[in-house]
C-alpha positions as CSV (number, residue, x, y, z in Angstrom):
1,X,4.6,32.0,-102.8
2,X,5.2,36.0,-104.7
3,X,7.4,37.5,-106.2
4,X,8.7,40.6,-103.5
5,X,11.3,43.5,-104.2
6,X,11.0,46.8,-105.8
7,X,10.8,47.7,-109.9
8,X,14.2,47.7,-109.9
9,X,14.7,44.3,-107.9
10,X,13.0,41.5,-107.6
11,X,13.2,37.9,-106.2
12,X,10.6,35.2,-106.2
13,X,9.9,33.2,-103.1
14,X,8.3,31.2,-100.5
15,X,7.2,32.3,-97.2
16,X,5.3,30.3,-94.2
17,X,4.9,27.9,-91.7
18,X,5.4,25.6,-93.9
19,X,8.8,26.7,-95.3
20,X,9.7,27.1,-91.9
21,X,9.1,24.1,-90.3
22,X,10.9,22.5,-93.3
23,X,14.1,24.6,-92.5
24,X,14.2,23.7,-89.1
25,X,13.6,20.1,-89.6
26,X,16.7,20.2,-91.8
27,X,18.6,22.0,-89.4
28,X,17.8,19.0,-86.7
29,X,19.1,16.3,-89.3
30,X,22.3,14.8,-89.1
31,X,24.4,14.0,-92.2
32,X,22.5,11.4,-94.0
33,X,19.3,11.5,-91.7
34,X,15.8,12.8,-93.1
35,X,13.8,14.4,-90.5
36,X,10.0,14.6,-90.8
37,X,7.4,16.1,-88.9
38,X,4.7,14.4,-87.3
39,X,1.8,14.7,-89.9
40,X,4.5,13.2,-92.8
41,X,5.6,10.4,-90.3
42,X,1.4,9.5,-90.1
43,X,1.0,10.0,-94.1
44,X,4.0,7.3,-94.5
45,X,3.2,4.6,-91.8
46,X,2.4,2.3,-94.6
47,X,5.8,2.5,-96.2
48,X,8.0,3.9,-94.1
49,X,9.9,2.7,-90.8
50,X,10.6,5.9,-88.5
51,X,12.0,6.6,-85.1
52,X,10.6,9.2,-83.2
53,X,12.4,12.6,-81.8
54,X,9.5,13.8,-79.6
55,X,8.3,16.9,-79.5
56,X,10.1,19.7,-80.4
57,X,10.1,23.3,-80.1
58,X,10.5,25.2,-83.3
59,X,11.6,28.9,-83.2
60,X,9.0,31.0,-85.1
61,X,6.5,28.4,-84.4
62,X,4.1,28.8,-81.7
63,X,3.3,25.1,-80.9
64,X,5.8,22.7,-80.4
65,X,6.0,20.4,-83.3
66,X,6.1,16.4,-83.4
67,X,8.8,15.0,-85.7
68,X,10.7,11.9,-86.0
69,X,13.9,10.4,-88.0
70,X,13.3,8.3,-91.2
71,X,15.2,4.9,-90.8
72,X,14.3,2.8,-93.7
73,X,11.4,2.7,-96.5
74,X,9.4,-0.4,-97.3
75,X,8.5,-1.6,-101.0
76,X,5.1,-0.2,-102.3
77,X,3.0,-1.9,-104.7
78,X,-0.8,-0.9,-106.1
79,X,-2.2,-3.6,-103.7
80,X,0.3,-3.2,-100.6
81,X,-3.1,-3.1,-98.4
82,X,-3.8,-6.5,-97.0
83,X,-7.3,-7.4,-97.4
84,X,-8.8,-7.3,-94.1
85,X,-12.1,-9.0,-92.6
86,X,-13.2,-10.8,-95.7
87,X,-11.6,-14.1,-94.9
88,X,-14.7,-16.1,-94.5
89,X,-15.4,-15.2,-98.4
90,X,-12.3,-15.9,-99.2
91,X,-12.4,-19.6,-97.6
92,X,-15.7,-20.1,-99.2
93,X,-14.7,-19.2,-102.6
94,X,-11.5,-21.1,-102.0
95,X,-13.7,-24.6,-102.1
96,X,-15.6,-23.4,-104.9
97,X,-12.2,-23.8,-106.9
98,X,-11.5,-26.8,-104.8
99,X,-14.2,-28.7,-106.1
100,X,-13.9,-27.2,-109.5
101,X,-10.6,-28.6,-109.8
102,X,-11.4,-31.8,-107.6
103,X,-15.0,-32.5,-109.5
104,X,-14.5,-30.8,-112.7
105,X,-17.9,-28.2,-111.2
106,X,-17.9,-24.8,-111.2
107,X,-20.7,-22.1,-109.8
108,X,-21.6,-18.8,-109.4
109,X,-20.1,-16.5,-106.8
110,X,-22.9,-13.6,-106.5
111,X,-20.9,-10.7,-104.7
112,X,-23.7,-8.6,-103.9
113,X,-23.3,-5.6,-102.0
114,X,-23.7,-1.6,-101.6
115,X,-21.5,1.0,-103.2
116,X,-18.1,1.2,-101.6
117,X,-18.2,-2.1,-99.5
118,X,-15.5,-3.5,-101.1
119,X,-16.7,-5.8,-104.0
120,X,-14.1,-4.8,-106.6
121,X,-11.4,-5.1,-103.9
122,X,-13.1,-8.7,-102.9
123,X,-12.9,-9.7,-106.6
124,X,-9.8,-8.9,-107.0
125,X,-8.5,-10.7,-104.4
126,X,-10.7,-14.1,-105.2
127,X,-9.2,-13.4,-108.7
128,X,-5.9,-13.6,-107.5
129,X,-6.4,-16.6,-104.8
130,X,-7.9,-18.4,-108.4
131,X,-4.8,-17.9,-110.1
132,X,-2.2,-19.5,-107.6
133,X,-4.4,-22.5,-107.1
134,X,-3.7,-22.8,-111.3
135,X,-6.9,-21.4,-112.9
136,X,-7.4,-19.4,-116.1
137,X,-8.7,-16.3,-114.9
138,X,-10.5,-13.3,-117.4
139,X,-11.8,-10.4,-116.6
140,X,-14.5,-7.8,-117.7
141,X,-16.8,-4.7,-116.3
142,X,-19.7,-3.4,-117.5
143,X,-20.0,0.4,-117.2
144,X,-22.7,3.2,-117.1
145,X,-21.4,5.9,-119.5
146,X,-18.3,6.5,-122.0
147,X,-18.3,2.6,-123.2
148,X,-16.8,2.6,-127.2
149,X,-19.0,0.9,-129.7
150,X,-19.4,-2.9,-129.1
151,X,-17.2,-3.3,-126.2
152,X,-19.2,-4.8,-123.6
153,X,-18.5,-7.6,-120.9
154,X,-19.3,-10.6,-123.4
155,X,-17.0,-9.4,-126.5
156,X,-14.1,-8.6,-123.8
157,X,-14.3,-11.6,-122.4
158,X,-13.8,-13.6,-125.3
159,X,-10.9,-11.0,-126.8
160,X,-9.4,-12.6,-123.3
161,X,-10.5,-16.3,-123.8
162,X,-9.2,-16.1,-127.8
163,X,-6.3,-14.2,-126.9
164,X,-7.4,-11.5,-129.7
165,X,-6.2,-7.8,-128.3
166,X,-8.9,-5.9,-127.2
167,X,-7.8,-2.3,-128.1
168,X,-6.3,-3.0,-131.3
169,X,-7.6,-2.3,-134.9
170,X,-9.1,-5.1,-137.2
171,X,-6.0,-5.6,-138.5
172,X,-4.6,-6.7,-136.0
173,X,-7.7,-8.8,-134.0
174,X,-7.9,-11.1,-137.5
175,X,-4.8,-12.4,-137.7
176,X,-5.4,-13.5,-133.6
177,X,-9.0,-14.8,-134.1
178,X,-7.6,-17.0,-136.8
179,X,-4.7,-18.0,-135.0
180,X,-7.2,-18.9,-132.3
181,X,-9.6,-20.9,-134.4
182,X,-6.0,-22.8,-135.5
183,X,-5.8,-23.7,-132.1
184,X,-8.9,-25.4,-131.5
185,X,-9.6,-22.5,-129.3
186,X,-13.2,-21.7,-131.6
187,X,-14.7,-23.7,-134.0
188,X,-13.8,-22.8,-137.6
189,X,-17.3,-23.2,-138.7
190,X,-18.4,-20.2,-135.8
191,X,-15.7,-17.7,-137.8
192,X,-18.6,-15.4,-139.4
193,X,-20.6,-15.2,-135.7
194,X,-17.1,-14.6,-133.9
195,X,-16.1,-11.8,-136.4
196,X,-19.6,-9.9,-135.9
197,X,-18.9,-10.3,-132.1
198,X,-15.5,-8.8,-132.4
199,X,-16.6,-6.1,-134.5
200,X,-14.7,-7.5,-137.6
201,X,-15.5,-7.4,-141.6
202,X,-17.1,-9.8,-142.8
203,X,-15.7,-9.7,-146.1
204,X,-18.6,-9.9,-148.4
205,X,-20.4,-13.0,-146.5
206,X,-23.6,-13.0,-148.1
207,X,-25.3,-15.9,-146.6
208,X,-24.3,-14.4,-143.0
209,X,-25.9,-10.7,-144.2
210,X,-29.0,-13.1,-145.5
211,X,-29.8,-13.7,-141.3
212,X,-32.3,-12.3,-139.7
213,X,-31.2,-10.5,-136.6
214,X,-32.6,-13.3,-134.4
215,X,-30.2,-16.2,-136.0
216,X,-27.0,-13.9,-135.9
217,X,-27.6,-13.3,-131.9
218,X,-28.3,-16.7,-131.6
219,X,-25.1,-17.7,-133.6
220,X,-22.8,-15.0,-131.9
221,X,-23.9,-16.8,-128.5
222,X,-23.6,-20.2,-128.9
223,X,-20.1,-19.5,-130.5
224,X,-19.1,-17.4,-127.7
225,X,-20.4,-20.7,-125.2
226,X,-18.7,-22.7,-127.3
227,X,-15.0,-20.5,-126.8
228,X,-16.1,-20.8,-122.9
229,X,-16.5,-24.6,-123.3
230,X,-13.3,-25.0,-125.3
231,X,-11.5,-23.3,-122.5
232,X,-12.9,-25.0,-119.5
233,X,-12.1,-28.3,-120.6
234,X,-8.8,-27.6,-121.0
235,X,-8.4,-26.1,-117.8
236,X,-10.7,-24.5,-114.9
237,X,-11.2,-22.0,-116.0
238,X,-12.5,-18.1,-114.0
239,X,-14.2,-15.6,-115.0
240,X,-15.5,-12.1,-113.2
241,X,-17.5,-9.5,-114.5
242,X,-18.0,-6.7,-112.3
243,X,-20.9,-4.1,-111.6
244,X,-23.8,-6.3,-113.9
245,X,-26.6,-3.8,-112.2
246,X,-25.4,-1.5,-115.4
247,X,-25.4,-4.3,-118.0
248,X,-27.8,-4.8,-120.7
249,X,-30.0,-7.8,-121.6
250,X,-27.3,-9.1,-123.9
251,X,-24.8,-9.0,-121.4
252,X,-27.2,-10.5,-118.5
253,X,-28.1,-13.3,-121.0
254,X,-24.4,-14.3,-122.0
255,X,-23.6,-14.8,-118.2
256,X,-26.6,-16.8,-117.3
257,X,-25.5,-18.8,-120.1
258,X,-22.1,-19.2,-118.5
259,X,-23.7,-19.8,-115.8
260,X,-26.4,-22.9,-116.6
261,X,-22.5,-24.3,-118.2
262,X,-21.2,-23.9,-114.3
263,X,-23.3,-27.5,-113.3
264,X,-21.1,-29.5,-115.6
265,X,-17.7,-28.1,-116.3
266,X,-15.0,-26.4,-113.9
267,X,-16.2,-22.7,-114.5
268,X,-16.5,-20.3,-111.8
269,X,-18.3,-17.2,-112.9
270,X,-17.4,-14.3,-110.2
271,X,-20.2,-11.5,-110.9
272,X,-20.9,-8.2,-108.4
273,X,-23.7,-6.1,-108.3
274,X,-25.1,-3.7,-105.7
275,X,-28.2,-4.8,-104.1
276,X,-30.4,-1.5,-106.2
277,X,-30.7,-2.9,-109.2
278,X,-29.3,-6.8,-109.0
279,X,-30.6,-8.2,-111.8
280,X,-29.5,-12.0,-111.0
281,X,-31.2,-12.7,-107.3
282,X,-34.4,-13.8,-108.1
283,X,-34.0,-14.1,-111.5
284,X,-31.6,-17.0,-112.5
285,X,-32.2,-20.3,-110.3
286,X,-31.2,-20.1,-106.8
287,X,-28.9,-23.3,-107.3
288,X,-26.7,-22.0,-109.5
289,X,-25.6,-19.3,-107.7
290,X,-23.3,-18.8,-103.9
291,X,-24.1,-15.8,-103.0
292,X,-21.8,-13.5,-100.6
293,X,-23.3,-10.7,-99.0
294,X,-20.4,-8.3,-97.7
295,X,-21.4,-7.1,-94.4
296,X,-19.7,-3.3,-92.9
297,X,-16.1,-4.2,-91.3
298,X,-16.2,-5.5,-87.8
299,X,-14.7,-2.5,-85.5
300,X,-11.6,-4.8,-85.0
301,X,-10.9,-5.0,-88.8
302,X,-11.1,-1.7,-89.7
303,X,-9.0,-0.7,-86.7
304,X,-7.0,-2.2,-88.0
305,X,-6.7,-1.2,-91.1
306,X,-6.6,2.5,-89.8
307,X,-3.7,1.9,-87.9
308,X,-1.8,1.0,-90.6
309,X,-2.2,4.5,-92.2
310,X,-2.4,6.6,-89.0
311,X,-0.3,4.7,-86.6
312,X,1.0,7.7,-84.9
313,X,-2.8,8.9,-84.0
314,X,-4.6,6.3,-82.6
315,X,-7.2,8.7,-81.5
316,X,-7.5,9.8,-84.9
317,X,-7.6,6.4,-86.4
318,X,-10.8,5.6,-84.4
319,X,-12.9,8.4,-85.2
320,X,-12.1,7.6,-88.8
321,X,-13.8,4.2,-88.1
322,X,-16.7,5.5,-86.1
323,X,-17.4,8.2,-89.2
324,X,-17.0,5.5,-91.8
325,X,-19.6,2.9,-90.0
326,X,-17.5,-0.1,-91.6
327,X,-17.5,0.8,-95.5
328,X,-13.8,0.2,-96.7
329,X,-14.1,2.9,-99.4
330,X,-15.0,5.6,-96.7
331,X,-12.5,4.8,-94.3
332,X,-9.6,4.6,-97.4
333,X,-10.7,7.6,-98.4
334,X,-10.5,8.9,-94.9
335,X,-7.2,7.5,-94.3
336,X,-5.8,9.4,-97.5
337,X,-7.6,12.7,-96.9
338,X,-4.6,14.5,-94.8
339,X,-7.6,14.4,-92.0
340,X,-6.3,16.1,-89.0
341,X,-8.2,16.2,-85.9
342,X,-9.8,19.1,-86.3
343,X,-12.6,17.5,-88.8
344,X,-13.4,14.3,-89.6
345,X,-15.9,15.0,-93.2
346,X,-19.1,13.2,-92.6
347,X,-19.6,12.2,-95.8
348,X,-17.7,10.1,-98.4
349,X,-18.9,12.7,-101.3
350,X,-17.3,15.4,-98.8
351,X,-13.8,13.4,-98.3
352,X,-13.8,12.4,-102.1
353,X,-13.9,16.8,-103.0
354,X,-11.6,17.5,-100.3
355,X,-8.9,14.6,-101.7
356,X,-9.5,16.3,-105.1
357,X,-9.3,20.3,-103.5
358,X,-5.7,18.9,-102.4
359,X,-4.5,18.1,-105.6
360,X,-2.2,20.4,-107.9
361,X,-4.6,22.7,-110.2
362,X,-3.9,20.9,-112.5
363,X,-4.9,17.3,-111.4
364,X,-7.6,18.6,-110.2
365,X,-8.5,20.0,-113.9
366,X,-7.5,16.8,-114.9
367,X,-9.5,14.5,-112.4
368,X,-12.4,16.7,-113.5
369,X,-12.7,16.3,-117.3
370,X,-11.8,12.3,-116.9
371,X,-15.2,12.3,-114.8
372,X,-16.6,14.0,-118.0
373,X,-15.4,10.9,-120.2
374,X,-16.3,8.2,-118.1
375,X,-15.6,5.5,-115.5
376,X,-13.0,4.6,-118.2
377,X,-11.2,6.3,-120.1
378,X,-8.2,7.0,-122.8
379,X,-4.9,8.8,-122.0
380,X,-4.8,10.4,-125.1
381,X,-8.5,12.0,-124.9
382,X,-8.1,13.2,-121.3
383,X,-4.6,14.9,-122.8
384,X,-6.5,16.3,-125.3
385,X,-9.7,17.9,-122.9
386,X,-6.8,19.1,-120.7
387,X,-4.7,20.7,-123.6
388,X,-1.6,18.9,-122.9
389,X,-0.3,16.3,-125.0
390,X,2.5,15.1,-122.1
391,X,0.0,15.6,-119.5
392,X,0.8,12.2,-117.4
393,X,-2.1,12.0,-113.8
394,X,0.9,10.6,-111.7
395,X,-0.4,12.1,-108.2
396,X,-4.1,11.1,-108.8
397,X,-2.7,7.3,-109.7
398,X,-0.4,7.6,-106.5
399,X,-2.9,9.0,-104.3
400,X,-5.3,6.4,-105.4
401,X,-8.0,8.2,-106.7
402,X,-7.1,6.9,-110.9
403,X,-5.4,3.3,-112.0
404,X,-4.4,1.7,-115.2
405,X,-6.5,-0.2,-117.3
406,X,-4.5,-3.5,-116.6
407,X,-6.1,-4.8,-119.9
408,X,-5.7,-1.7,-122.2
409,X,-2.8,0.1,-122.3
410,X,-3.3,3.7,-122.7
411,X,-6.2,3.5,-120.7
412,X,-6.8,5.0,-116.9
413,X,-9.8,3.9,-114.7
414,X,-11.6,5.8,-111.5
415,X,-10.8,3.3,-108.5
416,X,-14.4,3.3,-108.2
417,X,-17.0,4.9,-109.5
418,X,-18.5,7.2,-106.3
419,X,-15.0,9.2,-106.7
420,X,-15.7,9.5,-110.6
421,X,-19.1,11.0,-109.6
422,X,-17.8,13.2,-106.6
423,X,-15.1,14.8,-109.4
424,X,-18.3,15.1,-112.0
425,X,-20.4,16.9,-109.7
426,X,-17.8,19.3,-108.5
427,X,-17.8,20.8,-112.2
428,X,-19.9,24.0,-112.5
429,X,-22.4,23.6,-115.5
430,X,-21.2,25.4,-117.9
431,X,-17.5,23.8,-117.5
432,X,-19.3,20.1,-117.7
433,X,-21.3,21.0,-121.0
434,X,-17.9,22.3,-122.4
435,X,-15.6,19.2,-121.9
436,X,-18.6,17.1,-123.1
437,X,-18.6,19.3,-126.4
438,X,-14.8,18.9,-126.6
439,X,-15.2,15.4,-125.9
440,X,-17.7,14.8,-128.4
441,X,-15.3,16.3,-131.0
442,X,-12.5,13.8,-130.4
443,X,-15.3,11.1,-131.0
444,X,-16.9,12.7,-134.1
445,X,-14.1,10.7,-136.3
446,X,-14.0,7.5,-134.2
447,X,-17.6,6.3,-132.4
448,X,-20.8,7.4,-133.4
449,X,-22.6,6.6,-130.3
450,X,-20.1,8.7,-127.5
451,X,-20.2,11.4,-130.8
452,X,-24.1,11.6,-129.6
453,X,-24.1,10.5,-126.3
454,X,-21.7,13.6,-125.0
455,X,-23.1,16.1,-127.4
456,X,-26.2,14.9,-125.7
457,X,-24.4,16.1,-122.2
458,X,-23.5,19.0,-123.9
459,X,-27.2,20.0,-124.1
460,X,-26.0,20.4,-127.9
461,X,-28.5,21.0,-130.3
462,X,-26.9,18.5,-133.1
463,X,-27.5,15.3,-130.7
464,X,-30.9,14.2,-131.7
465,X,-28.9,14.1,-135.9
466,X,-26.0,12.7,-133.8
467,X,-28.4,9.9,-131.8
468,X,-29.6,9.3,-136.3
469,X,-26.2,8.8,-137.5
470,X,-25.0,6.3,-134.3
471,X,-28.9,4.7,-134.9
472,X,-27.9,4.5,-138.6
473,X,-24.1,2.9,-137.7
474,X,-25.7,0.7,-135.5
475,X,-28.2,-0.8,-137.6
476,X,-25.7,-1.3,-139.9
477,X,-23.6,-3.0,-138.1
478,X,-26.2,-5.8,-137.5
479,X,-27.7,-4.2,-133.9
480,X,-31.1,-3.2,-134.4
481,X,-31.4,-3.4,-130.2
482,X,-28.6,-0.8,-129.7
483,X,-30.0,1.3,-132.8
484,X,-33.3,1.5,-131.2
485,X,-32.3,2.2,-127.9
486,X,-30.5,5.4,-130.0
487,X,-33.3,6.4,-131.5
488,X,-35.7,6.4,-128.1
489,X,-32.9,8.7,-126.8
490,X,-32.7,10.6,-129.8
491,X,-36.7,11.5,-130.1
492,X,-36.6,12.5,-126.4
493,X,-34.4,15.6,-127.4
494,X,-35.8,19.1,-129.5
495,X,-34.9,18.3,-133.0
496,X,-36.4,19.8,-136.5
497,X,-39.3,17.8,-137.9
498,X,-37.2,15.9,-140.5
499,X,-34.8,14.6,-138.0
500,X,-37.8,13.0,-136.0
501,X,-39.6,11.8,-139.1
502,X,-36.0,9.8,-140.0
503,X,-35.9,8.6,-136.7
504,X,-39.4,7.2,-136.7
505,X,-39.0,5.9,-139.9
506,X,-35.4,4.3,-139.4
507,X,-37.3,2.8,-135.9
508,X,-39.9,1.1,-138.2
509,X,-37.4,-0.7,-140.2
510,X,-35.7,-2.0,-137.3
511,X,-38.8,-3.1,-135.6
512,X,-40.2,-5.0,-138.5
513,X,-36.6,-6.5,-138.9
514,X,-37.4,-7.7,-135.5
515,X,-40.6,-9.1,-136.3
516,X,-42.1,-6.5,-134.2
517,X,-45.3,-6.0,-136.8
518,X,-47.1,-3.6,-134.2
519,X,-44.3,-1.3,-132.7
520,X,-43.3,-1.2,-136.5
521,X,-46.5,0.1,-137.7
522,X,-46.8,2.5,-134.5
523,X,-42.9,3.5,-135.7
524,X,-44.3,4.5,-139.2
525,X,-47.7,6.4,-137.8
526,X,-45.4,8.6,-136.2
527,X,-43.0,8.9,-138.9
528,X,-46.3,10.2,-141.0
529,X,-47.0,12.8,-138.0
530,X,-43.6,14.2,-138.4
531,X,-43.5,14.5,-141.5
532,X,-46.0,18.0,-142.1
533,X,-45.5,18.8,-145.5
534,X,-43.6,15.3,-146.8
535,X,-46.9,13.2,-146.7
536,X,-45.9,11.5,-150.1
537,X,-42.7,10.1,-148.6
538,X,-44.2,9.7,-145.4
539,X,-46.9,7.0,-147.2
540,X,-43.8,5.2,-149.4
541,X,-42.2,4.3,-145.7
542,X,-45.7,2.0,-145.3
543,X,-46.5,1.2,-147.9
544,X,-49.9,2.8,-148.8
545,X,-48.6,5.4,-151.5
């Protein structure tokens, strides 16, 4: 593509084998026939029925050139791919729903696996199959980086189970958690501990700011069990939570919870986990739990499933297999790559680059700072790290690689988290610190913790005041766990000796909050170190002024 001529005329255009091949193929069609060449009759196999022409020889083209008619185009949808050689799980959890609609039981469906084997796509799937058998399904996932303030797997599940939007302002979750309560769906007496779990006022509750932090997390829990209890007598009710090997002790807790309520009422609690990291086996009673171990594809399955996207290369199709050694997210990613048979990449990290080298520049650009944000992510802030406010990813959500956030609108998820990661590391340094410092400016106004966590990533030197001022929001808001996992962070980073000493010192409230008499003391020794020249103050904090 140039622009050609002289100064006193010029033209833009297109030159190529491309533009050439296009040409002819147009000169070949009939009227009302579509002519394609071989490598866009492979792309569309999925979708589109063809009859073939043969092979044809194209003047200005040195190699004749496959191409075929187009005779009709078949409906797509985001799940057209039939889930293949899982139907053993799928029969297995099929009687777990069986008999919690038959015996009013539910259990634990473990689906424990490495990355890219398919658990998400499993879940899915077992989500659905739930669903037309007449169960209440919810959904949550816990994630490693870019989560806002408070949402984590337990409060989203319940925004579900209450009906109480889960993106929306306060103003708008009241109004829903009260309409819920009216509905028997939470007990009015469980209002204050629902509130706090939705991140709502509390509207000048003094007895509830009287608690200790151990008898609000103890109410917060047993009304959230309560909701689940509510629900599952009513109806059976299913609930998945996906990649628990990033989820806190809060989180882990809640399910097991969920869980130990599985023995006596129609609840069946889906959770996946890769195997590095699984922080259920072993750890919650072996009879609460069916576990599913998803093995590679069988040969036959994945054949399969090639075939479907390269039906005109069959020869193709199977080295694809062979390469991906029976991982489904290898061999998609494969299958979507434009692989020709020249080079089959040997790696999914290579495929996952090359799918992204193939997008427009500025996808690409795109695909790149949502890998800055997270897993998960806002419309609005990606539009604003790629200085476009219309800016729309409609190939990367076509091609697979991004999807929408079927619970939040305005918000676009990775399809799984090794492509997020293959887009991150692609990012020279300097281009990764500056997204993360634009990033953390669209957060300065709305969540202290991301404000910190990507000036962190920015290699900023404000985060460790940043990591004080999330510490401080946190404690605040009644979290003296998530302020002092801030404040660990925050002390690890180069900061001026009054920033350490308020970090110490906020640390040694929150431990003795938490009855936590030793770490407390140790909290304030170090506050004293830090202080250099503030002794006085330093002393007040402990009380031996």
């Amino acid at each position: 593509a140039a622009t050609t001529g002289s100064t006193s005329h010029r033209n833009y255009t297109v030159t190529g084998d491309a533009v050439n091949l296009a040409a002819r193929l147009t000169d070949l069609a009939r009227p009302g026939e579509t002519v394609i060449s071989g490598d866009m009759e492979r792309a569309s196999a999925s979708f589109a029925e063809t009859e073939s022409l043969g092979e044809l020889a194209i003047r200005g083209l040195s190699n004749a050139v496959r191409a075929a008619k187009l005779v009709a185009l078949r409906p797509m949808t985001s799940n057209a791919q039939a889930l293949l050689g899982r139907d053993g799980e799928r029969q297995r959890f099929a009687r777990i729903v069986d008999r919690a609609i038959a015996e009013r039981r539910g259990a634990v469906a473990l689906v424990c696996a490495d990355p890219g084997m398919g658990k998400s796509r499993l879940a899915e799937t077992l989500m659905a199959d739930a669903l037309r058998k007449g169960a209440r399904c919810h959904s949550a996932a816990v994630l490693d980086f870019g989560v806002a303030r408070g949402h984590d797997a337990i409060e989203t599940l319940a925004c579900s189970l209450l009906d109480v939007p889960h993106e929306d302002a306060a103003q708008a979750r009241q109004p829903a958690l009260e309409r819920a309560i009216s509905a028997g769906r939470a007990d009015a007496g469980d209002a204050p501990y629902l509130a706090d779990l939705l991140l709502l006022p509390q509207a000048g509750n003094s007895l509830y700011d009287a608690m200790d932090n151990e008898a609000r997390r103890g109410g917060k829990l047993r009304a959230f069990i309560d909701v689940v209890e509510r629900a599952a007598r009513s109806n059976v009710t299913v609930m998945l939570v996906e990649d628990v090997h990033w989820a806190s002790e809060w989180v882990v807790g809640g399910l097991r919870a969920i869980a130990t309520m599985a023995e006596r009422l129609p609840i069946v609690l889906i959770v996946t986990t890769r195997r590095d990291g699984d922080p259920i086996s072993g750890h919650w009673p072996a009879a609460l739990i069916e576990r599913f171990d998803l093995p590679p594809l069988a040969r036959e399955d994945a054949l399969a499933l090639a075939r479907t996207h390269l039906a005109g290369s069959p020869d193709l199709a199977a080295r694809c297999v062979d390469r991906a050694q029976g991982n489904p997210l290898f061999l998609m990613q494969l299958l979507r790559s434009d692989t020709d048979d020249s080079a089959v990449p040997a790696t999914i990290q290579s495929v996952v680059l090359a799918r992204l080298d193939r997008l427009l520049p500025a996808d690409k650009v795109a695909m790149q700072a949502a890998a800055v944000i997270g897993q998960r992510f806002p419309l609005a802030l990606l539009r604003e790290l790629v200085d476009d406010a219309r800016y729309m990813p409609a190939a990367p959500i076509a091609r697979d690689l991004l999807r929408s956030d079927d619970r939040d609108p305005g918000v676009l998820m990775f399809t799984h988290a090794l492509i997020r990661d293959g887009a991150y590391a692609s990012l020279l340094h300097a281009s990764r610190r500056a997204l993360h410092e634009k990033a953390a400016g669209w957060y300065s106004t709305r969540d202290p913790t991301l404000h910190a966590e990507h000036l962190d990533r920015a290699e900023n030197p404000r985060a460790a005041e940043a990591y004080l001022a999330a510490a401080r929001a946190e404690a605040s808001a009644r979290r003296p766990e998530a302020a002092l996992a801030l404040i660990q962070r925050g002390r690890q980073l180069e900061a001026a000796a009054p920033i350490r000493f308020e970090l110490a010192a906020l640390a040694g409230d929150l431990h003795a909050e938490l009855d936590q008499g030793h770490a407390s003391i140790a909290a304030f020794e170090q506050a004293l170190a830090d202080a250099t020249g503030d002794r006085d103050r330093a002393r007040a904090w402990i009380g031996i002024a």
